[in-house]
C-alpha positions in Angstrom: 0.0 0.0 0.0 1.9 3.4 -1.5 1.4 6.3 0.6 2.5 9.7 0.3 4.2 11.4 3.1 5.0 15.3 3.9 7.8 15.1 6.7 8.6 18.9 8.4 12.0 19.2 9.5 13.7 22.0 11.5 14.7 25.0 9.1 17.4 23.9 6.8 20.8 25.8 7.2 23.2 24.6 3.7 21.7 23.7 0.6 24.2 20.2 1.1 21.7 19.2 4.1 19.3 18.7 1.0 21.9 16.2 -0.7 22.1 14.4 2.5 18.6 13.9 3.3 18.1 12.9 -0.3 21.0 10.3 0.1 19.7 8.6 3.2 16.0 8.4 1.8 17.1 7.3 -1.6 18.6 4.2 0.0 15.9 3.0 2.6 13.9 -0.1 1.1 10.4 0.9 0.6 10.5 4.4 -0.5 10.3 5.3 -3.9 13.4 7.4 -5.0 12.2 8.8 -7.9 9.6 10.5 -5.3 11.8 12.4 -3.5 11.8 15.9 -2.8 13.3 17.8 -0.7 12.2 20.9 -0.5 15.1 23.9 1.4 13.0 27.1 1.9 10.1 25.0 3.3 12.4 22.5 5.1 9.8 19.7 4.1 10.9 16.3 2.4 7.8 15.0 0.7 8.2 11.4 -0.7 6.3 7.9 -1.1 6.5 4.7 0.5 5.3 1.1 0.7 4.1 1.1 4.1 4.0 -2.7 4.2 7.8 -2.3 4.1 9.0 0.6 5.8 7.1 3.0 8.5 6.7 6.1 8.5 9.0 6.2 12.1 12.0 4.4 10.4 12.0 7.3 7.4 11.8 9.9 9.9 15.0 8.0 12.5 17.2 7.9 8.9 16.9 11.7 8.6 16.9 12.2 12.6 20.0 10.1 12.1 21.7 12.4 9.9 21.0 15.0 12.8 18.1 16.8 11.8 15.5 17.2 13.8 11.9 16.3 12.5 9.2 18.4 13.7 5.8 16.5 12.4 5.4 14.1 9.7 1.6 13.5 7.9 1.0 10.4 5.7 -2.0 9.8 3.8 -3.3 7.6 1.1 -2.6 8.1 -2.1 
């Protein structure tokens, strides 16, 4: 089951953060790379996933990972 998912992250200092975040969600099982944005003066990476694969939480611990703090994630149907 695909779902779409808008993930709000603290204010993005250096446009390499975007590279970064791209990089770690490109390689997670699950989510669709070719869906990826990451989006710097909104600070929002949207993207779509296979939720019978990957959660929502484990997308959200790559990027905290990275050391970026998430602030509120929303998933919906697509």
């Amino acid at each position: 089951m695909m779902k779409k998912a808008t993930v709000q992250l603290e204010p993005l200092s250096c446009p390499s953060c975007l590279q970064k975040i791209e990089n770690a969600t490109k390689s997670l099982k699950g989510v669709d790379s070719d869906s990826i944005k990451v989006l710097f003066n909104a600070s929002k990476v949207k993207l779509t996933f296979d939720e019978q694969v990957i959660s929502i939480e484990e997308i959200e611990k790559a990027i905290q990972s990275l050391g970026y703090e998430v602030e509120k994630s929303s998933v919906r149907a697509m």
